[in-house]
DSSP file (Angstrom, degrees, kcal/mol; ACC not computed):
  #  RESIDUE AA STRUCTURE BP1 BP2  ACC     N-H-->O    O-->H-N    N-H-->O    O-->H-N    TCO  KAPPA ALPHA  PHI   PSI    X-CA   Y-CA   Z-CA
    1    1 A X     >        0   0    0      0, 0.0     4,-1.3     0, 0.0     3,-0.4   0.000 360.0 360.0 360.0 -39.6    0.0    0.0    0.0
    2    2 A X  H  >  +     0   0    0      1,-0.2     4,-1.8     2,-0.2    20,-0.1   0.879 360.0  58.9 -82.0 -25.4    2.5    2.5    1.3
    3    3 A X  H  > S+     0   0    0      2,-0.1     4,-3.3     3,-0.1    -1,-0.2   0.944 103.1  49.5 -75.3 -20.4    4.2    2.1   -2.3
    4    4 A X  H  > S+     0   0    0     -3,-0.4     4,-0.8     2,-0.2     3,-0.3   0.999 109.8  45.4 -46.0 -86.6    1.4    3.2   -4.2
    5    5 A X  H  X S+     0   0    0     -4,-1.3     4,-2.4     1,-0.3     5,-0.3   0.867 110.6  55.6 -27.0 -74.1    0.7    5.9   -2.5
    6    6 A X  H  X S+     0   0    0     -4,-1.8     4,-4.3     2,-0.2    -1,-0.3   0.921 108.1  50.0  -4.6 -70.1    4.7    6.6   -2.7
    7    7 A X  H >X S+     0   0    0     -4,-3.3     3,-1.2    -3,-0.3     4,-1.1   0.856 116.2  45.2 -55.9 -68.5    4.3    6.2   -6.9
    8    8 A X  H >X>S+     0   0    0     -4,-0.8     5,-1.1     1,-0.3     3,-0.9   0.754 113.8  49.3 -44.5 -52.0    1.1    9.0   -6.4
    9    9 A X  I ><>S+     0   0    0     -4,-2.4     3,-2.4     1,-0.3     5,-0.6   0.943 113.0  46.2 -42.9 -60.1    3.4   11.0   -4.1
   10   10 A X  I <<5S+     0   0    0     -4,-4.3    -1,-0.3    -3,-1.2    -2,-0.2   0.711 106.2  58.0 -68.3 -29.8    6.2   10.9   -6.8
   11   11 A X  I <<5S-     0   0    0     -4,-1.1    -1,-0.3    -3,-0.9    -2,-0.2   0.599 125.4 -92.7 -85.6  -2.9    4.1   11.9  -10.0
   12   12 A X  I <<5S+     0   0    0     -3,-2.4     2,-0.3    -4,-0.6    -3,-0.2   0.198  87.8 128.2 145.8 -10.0    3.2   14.7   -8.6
   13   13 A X  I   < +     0   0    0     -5,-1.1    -4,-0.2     2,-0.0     5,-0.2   0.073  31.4 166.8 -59.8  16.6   -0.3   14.3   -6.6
   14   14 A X      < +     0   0    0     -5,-0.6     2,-0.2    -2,-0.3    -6,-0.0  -0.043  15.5 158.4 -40.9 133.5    0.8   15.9   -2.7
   15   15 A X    >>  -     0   0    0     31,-0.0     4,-2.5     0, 0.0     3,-2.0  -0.746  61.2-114.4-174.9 161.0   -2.1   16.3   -1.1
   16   16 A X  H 3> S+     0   0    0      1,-0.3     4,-0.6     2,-0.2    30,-0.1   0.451 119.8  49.5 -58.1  -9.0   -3.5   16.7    2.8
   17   17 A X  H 3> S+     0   0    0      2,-0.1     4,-1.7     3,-0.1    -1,-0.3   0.579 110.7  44.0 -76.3 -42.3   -5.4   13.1    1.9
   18   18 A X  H <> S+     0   0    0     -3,-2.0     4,-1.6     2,-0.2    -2,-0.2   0.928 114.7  48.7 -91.5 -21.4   -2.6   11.3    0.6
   19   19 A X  H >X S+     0   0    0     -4,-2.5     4,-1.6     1,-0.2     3,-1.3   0.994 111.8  49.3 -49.2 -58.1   -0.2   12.4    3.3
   20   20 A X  H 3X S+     0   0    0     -4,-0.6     4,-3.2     1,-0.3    -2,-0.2   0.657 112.2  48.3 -73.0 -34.1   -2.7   11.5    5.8
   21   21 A X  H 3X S+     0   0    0     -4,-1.7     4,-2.9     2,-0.2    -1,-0.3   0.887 119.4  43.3 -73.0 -56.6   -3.1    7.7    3.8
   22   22 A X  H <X S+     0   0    0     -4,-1.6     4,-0.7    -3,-1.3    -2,-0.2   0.619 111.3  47.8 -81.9 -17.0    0.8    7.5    3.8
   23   23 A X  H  X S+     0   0    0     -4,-1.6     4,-2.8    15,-0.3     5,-0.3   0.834 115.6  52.8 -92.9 -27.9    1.5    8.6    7.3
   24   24 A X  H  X S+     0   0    0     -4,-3.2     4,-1.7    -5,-0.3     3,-0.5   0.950 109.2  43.1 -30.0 -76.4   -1.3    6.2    8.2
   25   25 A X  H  X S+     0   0    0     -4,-2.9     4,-0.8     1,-0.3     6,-0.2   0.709 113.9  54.2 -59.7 -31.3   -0.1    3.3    6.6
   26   26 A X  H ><>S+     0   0    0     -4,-0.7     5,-2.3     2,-0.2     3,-1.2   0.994 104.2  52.3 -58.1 -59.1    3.4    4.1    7.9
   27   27 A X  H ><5S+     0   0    0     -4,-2.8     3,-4.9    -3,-0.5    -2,-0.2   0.974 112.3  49.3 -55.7 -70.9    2.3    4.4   11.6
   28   28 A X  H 3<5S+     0   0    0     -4,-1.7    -1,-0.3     1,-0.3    -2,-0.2   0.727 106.7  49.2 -50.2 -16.0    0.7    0.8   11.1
   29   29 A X  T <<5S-     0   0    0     -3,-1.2    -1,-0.3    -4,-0.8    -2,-0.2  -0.051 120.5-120.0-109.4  18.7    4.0   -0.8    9.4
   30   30 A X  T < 5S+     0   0    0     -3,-4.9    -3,-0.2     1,-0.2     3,-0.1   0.938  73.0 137.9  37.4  28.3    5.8    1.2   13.1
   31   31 A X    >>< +     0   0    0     -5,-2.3     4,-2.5    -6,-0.2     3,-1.3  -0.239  21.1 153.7-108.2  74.6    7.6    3.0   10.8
   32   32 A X  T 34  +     0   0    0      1,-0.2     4,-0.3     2,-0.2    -1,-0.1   0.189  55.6  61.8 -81.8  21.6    7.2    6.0   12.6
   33   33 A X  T 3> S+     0   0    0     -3,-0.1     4,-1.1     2,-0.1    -1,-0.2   0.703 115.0  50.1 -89.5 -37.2   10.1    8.8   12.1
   34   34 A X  H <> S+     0   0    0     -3,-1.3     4,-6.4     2,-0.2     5,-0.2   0.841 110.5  56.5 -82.7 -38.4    8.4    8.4    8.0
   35   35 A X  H  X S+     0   0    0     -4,-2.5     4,-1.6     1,-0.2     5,-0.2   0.972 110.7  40.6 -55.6 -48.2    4.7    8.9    9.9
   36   36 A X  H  > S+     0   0    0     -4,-0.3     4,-3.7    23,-0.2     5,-0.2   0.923 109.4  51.1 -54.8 -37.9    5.6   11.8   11.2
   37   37 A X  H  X S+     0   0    0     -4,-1.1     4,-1.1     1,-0.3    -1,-0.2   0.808 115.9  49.4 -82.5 -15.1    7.3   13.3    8.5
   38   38 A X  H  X S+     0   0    0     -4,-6.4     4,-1.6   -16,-0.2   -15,-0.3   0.758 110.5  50.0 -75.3  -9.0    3.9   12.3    6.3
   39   39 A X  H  X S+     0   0    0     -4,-1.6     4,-1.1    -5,-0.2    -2,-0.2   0.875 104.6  56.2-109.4 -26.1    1.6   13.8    8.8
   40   40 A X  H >< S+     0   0    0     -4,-3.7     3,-0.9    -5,-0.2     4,-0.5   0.985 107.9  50.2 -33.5 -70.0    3.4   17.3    9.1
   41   41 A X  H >X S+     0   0    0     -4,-1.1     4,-0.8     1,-0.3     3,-0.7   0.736 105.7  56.4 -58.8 -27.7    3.0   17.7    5.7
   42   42 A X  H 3X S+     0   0    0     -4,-1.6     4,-1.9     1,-0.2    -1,-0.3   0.824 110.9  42.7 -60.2 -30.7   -0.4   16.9    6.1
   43   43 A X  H << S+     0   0    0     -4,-1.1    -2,-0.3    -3,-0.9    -1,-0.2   0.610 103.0  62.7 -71.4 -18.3   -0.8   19.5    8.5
   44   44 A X  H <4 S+     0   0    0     -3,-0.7     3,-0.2    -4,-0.5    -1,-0.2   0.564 117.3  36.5-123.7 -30.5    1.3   22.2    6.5
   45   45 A X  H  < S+     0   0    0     -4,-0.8     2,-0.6    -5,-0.4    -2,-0.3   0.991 135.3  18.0-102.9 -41.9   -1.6   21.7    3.7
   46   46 A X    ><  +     0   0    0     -4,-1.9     3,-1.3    -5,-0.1    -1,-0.3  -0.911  62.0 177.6-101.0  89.5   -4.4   21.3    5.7
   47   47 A X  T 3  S+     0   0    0     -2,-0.6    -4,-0.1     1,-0.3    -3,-0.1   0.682  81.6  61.2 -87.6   1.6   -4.0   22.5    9.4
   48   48 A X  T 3  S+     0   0    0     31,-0.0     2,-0.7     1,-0.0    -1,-0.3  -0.044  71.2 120.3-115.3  41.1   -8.0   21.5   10.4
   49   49 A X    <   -     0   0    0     -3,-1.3     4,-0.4     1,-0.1    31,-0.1  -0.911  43.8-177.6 -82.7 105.2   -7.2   17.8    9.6
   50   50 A X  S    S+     0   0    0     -2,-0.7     4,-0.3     2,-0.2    -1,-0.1   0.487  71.2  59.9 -94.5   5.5   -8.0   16.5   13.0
   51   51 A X  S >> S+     0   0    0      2,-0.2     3,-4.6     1,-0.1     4,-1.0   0.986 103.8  50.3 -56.9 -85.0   -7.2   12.9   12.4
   52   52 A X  H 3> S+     0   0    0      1,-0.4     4,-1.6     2,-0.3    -2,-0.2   0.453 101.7  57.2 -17.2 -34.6   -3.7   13.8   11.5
   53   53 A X  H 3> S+     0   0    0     -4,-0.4     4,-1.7     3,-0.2    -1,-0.4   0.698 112.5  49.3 -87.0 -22.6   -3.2   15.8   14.7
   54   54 A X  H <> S+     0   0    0     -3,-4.6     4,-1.1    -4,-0.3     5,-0.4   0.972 115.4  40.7 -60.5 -68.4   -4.4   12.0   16.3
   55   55 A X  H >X S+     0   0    0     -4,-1.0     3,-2.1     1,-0.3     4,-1.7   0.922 112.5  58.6 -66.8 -50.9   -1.9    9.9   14.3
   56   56 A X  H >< S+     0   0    0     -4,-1.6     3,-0.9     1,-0.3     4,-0.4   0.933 111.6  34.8 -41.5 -60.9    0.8   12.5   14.8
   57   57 A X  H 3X S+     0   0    0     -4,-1.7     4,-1.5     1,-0.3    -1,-0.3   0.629 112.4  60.6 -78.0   7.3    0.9   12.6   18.6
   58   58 A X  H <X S+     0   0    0     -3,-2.1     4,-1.3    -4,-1.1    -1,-0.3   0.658 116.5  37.0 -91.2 -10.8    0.2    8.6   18.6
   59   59 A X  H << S+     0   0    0     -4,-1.7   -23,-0.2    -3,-0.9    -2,-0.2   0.473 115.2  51.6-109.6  22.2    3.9    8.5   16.4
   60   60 A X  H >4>S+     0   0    0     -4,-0.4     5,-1.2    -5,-0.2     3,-1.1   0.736 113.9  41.8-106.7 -64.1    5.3   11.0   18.2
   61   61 A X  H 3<5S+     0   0    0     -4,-1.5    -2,-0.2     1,-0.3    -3,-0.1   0.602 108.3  59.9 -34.2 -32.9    4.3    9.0   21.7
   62   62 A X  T 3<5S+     0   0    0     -4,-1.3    -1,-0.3     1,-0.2    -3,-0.1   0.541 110.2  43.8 -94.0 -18.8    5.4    5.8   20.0
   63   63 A X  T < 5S-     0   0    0     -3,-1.1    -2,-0.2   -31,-0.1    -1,-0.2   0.540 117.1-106.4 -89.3  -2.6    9.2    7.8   19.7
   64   64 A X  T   5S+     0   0    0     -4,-0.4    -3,-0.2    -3,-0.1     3,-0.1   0.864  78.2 138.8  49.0  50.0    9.3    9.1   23.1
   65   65 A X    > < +     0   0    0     -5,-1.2     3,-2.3     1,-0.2     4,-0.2   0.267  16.5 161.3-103.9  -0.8    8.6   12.6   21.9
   66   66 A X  T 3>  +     0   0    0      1,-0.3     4,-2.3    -6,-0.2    -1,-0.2   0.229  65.7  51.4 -17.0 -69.2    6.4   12.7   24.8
   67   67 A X  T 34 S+     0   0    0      2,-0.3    -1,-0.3     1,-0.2    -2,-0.1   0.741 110.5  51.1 -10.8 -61.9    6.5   17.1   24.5
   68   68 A X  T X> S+     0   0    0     -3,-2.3     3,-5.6     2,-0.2     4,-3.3   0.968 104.7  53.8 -43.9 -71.0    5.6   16.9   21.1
   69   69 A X  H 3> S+     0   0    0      1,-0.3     4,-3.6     2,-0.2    -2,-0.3   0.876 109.1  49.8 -57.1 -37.6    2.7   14.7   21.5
   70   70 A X  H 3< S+     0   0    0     -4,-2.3    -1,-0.3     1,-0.2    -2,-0.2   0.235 107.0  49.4 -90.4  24.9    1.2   16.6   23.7
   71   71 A X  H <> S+     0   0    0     -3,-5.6     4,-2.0    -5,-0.1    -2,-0.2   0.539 109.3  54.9-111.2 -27.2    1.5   19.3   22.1
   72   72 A X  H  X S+     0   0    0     -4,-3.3     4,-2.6     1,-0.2     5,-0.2   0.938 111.3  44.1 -45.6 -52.9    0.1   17.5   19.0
   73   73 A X  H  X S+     0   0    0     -4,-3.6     4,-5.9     1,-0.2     5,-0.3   0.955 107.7  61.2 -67.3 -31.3   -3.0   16.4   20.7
   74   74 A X  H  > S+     0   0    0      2,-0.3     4,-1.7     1,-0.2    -1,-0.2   0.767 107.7  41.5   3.9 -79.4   -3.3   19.7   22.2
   75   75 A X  H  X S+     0   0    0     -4,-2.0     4,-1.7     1,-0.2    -1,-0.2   0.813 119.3  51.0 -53.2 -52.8   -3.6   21.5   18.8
   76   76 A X  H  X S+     0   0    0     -4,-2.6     4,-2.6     1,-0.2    -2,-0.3   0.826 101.4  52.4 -81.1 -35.3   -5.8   18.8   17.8
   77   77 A X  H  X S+     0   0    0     -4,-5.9     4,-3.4    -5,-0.2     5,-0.3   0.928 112.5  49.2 -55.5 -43.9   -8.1   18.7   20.4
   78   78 A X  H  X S+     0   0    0     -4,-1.7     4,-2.0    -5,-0.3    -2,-0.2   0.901 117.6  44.4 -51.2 -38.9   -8.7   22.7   19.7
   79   79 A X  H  X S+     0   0    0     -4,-1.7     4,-2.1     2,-0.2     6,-0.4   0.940 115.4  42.7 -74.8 -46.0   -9.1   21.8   16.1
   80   80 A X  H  <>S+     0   0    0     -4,-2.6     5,-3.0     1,-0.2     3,-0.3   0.971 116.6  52.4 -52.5 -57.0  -11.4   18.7   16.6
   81   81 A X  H ><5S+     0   0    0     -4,-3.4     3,-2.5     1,-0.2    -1,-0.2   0.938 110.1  49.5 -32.0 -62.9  -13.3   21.0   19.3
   82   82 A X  H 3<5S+     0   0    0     -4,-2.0    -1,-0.2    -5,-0.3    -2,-0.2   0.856 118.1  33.8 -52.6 -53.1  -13.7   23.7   16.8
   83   83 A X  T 3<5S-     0   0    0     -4,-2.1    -1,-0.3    -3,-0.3    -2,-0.2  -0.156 115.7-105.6 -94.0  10.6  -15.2   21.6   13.7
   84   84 A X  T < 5 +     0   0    0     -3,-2.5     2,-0.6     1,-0.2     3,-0.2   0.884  57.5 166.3  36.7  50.2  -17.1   19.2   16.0
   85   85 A X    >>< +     0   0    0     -5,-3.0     4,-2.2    -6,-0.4     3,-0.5  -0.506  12.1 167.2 -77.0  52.9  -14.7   16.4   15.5
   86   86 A X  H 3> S+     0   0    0     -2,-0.6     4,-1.9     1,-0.3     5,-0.3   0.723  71.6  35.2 -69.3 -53.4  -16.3   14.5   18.4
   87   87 A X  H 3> S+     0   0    0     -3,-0.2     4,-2.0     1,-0.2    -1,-0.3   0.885 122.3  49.0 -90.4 -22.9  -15.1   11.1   18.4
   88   88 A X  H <> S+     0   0    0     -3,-0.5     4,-2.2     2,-0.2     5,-0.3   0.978 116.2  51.0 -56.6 -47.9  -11.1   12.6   16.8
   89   89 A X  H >X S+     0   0    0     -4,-2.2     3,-4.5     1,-0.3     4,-2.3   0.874 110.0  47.3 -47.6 -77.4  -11.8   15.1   20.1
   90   90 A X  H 3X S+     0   0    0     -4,-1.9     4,-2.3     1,-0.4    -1,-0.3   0.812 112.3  49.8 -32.9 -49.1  -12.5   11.8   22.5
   91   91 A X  H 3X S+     0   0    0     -4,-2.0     4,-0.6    -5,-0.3    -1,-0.4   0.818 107.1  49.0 -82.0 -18.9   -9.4    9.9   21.3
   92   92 A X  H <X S+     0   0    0     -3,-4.5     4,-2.9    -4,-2.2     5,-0.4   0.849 109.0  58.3 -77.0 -54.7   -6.8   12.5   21.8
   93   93 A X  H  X S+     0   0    0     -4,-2.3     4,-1.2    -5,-0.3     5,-0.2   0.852 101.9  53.7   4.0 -76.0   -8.4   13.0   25.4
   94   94 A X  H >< S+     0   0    0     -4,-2.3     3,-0.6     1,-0.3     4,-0.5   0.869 114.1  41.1 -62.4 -39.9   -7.7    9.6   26.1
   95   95 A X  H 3X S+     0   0    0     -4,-0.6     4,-0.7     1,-0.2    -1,-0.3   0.767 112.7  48.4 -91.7  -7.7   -4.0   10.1   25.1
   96   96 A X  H 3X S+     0   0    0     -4,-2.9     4,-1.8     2,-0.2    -1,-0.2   0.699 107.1  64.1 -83.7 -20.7   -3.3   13.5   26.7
   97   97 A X  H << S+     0   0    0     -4,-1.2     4,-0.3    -3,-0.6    -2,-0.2   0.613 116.5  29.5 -88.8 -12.8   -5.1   11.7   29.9
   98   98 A X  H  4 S+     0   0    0     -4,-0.5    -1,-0.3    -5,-0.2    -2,-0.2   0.565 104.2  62.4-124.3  20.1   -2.1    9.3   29.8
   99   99 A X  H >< S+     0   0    0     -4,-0.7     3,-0.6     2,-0.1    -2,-0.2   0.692 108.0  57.4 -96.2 -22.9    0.7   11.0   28.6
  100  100 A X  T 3< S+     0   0    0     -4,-1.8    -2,-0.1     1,-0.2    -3,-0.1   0.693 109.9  45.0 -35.6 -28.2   -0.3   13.2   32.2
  101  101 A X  T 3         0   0    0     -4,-0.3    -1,-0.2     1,-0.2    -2,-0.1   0.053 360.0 360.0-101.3  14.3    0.0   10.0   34.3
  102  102 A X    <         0   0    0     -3,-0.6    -1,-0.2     0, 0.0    -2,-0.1   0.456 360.0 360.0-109.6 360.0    3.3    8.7   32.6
């Protein structure tokens, strides 16, 4: 999967969907330094993709970035909040409620 997306990347098709597809599929194959660097970019074209502010701080969490991620969910919880992203909202919660207890 993540090479497909790759070949779209590479002809010329960036967009805040196909990062978000490729930092997905990265995060699930734990290659997560490549998740990040897809889900920034999702964010630099689309900053109210509140999934992408999820995935980020879960591959940021999964690095020890701990700072990061919570600043990711942070962002994302404001965005999710704003655009009535309810259940995105509910799942960053849950991880800002343990990266507090860690």
């Amino acid at each position: 999967m993540i090479d497909n997306l790759e070949e779209m990347l590479a002809r010329g098709n960036d967009s805040a969907m196909l990062r978000f597809g490729l930092g997905s599929a990265c995060l699930r194959e734990k290659r997560h330094a490549q998740a990040i660097e897809h889900l920034e970019r999702c964010l630099a074209l689309d900053e109210n993709y509140t999934a992408a502010y999820n995935l980020l701080g879960r591959a940021q969490f999964k690095l020890e970035q701990l700072d990061a991620a919570k600043q990711s969910f942070t962002k994302g919880l404001e965005k999710a909040h704003a655009t009535g992203d309810i259940q995105t909202e509910r799942e960053m919660q849950v991880f800002l409620k343990k990266l507090a207890s860690d």
